[in-house]
N, C-alpha and C positions, 0 to 999 in steps of 0.2 A: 442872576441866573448863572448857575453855574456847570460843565459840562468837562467831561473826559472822555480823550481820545485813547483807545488800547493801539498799539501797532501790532504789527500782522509779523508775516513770516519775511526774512530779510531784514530784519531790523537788527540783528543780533551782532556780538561783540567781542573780543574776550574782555574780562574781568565786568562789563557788565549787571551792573546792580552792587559790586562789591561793596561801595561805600552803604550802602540801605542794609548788607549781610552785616557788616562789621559794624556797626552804629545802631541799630534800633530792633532790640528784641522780637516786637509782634513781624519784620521783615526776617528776621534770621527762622523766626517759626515758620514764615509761608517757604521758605528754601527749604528746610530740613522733612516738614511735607511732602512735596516733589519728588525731593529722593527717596524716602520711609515707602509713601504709597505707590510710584512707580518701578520703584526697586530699579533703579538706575540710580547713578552717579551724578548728577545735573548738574549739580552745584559745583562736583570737582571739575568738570567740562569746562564751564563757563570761567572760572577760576584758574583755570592751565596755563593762558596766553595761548594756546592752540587754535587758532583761527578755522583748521583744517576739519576738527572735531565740533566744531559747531555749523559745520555745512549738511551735515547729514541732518536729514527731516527730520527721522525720529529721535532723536537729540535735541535739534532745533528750535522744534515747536514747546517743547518743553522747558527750555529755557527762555523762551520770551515769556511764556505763560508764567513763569516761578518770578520773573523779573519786575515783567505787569502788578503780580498781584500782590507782591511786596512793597511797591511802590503805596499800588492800593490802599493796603493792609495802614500806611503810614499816614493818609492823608481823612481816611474813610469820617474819621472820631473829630478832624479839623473842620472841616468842609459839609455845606452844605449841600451837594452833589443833587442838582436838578435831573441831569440825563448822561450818557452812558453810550458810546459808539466805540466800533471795533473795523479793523480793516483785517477782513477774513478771519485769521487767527483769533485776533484780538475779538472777533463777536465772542468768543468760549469767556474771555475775561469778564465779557461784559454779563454774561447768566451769573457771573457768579457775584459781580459787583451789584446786579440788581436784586438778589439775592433769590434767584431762578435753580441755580444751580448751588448745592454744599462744596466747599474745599475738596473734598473727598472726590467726589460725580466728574467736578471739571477736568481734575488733573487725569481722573482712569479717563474719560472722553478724548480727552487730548492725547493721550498714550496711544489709546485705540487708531484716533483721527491720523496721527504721524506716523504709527505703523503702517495702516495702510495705504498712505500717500509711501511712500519712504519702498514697499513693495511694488507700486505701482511703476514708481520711477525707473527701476530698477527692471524692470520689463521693455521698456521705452526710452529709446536714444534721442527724448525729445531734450527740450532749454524752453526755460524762459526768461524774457529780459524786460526790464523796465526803461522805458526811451521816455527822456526829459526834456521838455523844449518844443516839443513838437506835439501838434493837434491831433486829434483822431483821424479827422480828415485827411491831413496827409499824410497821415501812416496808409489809412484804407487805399489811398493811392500808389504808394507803394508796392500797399499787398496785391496787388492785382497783377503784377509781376515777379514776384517772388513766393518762397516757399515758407510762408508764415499765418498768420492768421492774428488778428485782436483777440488776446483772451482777457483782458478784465480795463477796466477806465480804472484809475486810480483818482485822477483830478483832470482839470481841462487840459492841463499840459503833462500828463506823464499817463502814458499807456504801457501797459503790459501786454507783451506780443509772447505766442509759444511758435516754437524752430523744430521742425520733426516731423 
């Protein structure tokens, strides 16, 4: 049985994927996609060393997604790929690895999705942080004295807290 994890948002890099862009065709097609259909840049983004430019959402999110599915794109024809998980972002990789969503669909969804995250944020003086090491329980402990909240379980030991 075989199974793939997509990563989510914060997973990003610079130069990121480059070796899958510069080495394997069908990965250089899903890059040159991203940018074609989102009429954005991605690829040079991700490619600058600019650390700074890949903090922004809508940026972001779309270079995990080009990086995911390049990866994809490389192992798809290897692999007998039983099942398919995503960590938030990563679920949009996964419509498309299960063949839910066309190339075309996920990347305009993901454009859409980072926009509007990316405008939201920008409303809201909020943060959020991922705390490793520590259990939900005593975060919840925590929070009962401070100005936070649990926003997502990542695993037993790494909780996503929002600040705002």
């Amino acid at each position: 049985m075989k199974a793939i994890l997509f990563p989510g948002q914060g997973a990003q890099y610079p130069n990121m994927g480059l070796s899958l862009y510069q080495s394997y065709p069908k990965s250089k097609e899903v890059f040159d996609a991203v940018d074609n259909i989102s009429g954005i840049p991605v690829t040079k983004a991700i490619f600058s060393q600019e650390m700074e430019r890949l903090k922004d959402t809508s940026l972001q999110q779309l270079a995990i997604l080009a990086v995911s599915l390049a990866a994809y794109r490389q192992i798809e024809d290897k692999l007998n790929i039983d099942y398919v998980s995503g960590l938030s972002l990563g679920e949009y990789s996964c419509l498309y690895a299960a063949g839910v969503l066309s190339l075309e669909d996920v990347i305009l969804l993901v454009k859409a999705r980072a926009k509007a995250m990316q405008k939201a944020a920008e409303k809201s003086s909020s943060s959020m942080f991922a705390v490793i090491g520590v259990s939900e329980e005593e975060i919840k402990l925590k929070q009962k004295d401070s100005n936070f909240y649990v926003a997502n379980l990542n695993a037993p030991s790494q909780v996503v807290i929002s600040v705002g």
